[in-house]
Structures are given as structure tokens and as C-alpha cells.
N, C-alpha and C positions, 0 to 999 in steps of 0.2 A: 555439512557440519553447522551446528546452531552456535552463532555466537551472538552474546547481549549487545541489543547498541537500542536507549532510549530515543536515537534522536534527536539529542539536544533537549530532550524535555524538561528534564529539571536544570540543565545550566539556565533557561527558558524561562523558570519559576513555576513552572506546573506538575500538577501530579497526579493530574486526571487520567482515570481508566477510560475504554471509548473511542481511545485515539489513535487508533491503529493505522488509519489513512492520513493520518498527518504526522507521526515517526514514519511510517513507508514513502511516502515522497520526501520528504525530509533528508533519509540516508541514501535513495536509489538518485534523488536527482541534486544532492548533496547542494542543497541549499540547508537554510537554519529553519528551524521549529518555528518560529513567527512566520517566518516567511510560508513556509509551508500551508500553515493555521491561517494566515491571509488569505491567502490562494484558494483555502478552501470553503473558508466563508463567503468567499463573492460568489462562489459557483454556487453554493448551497443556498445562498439570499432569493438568486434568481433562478435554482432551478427546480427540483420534486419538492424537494423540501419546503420552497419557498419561505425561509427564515435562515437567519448567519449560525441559527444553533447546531454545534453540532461537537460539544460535549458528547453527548451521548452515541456518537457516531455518524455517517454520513452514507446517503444513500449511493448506491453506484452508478447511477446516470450520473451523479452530481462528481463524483468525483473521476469517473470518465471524462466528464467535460472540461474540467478542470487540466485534466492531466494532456486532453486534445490541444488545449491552447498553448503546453510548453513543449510541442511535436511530440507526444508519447502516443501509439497506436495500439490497440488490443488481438490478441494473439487468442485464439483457443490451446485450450492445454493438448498435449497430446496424448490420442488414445490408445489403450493396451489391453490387449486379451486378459480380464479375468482379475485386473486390479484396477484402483484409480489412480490419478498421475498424482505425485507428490513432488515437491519442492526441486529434491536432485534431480527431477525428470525435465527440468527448463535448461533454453539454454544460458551460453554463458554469456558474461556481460553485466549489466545493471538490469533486474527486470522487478517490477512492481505485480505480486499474486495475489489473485484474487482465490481466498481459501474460505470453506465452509465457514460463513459468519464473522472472516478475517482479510485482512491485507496487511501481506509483510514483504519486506524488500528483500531480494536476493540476487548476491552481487558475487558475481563467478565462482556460483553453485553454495555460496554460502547463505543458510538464512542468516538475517542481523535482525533483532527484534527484542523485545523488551520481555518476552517468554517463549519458550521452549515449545511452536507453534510448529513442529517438524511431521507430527502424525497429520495432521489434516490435510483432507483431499483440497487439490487445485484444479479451479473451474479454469479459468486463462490466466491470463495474464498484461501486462503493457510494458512493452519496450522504446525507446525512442525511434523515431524514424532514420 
């Protein structure tokens, strides 16, 4: 089931589109939207990106490494004869997807996201250790 959750983004003061990897840590490892936004700029200063920008989104080495440093590990999605995996198909828990051109938090089997981000396929995902 898809329910809305910004993230903390606008209690935060922002209203940037882009930031999909900073509401999904944000709600899966339920820290706040600064913190989150921190978190992700140090990774992105020093890693692909090499620059704190990341408005416009953030590469996934960068926020892999990011998410390595607070014990989160990556999972491959699981595979199915004849479809690809989607959302309901993770387990349950807190898990952080990585979806076609998306990263949204999904917290026992529920997407939470700032849009209705439920048809897109899921390449893996990151759970804590």
C-alpha cells in the first residue's frame, strides 16, 4: 500500500524535487531530512560525484556508501519468471529500493514516499545489518 510521507521535507523548509535518496533514508532509518541531507552530502563531496550537490539527485555508489557507514547492506531484488520485482515483493522491515531512476523507503511492505512510486521495477535494495 502507498502511503505519502515527505520525509520531514517541508517541516525542513524545502521543496526540492530530486530527493528521493534523502526522504528514503530520512523515513527507512528515521532520522530528520537535515540529517539525512548531511549524511548525504559528505558521501557525495567525496565520492562519484565529487561535489555536496545534490539537489538534483545523487549517484548510487554515493549513496550506498553513505548508507554502508550507518550498517545498511545491499540485497538484490528478487527474481520471478516473467515479471519484475516490485515493491510488495521485499521483505518486511525497514528496507531502502533502489527503483528505475527512484529510491523509496519501504517499511513492512508499505511504500512511504512523497508519490505514488508503486508501478516501478525494483533493482535491490538496503537493509540494515
Amino acid at each position: 500500500m502507498y502511503i505519502y510521507d515527505d520525509g520531514g521535507r517541508e517541516e525542513a523548509g524545502f521543496k526540492s524535487k530530486g530527493d528521493c535518496g534523502i526522504r528514503a533514508i530520512s523515513i527507512a532509518c528515521e532520522i530528520s531530512y537535515n540529517e539525512s541531507r548531511k549524511l548525504l552530502k559528505e558521501y557525495a563531496k567525496r565520492g562519484k560525484a565529487q561535489s555536496g550537490q545534490i539537489s538534483k539527485g545523487i549517484y548510487k555508489e554515493d549513496l550506498e556508501a553513505a548508507l554502508n557507514s550507518i550498517g545498511w547492506v545491499w540485497h538484490s531484488a528478487p527474481k520471478f519468471e516473467g515479471r519484475k520485482a516490485r515493491y510488495n515483493d521485499l521483505p518486511k522491515g525497514r528496507v531502502i529500493a533502489r527503483m528505475a531512476k527512484h529510491y523509496a523507503a519501504i517499511i513492512d511492505g508499505d511504500l512511504r514516499d512523497s508519490w505514488d512510486s508503486s508501478h516501478k521495477m525494483v533493482y535491490g535494495y538496503w537493509r540494515e545489518k
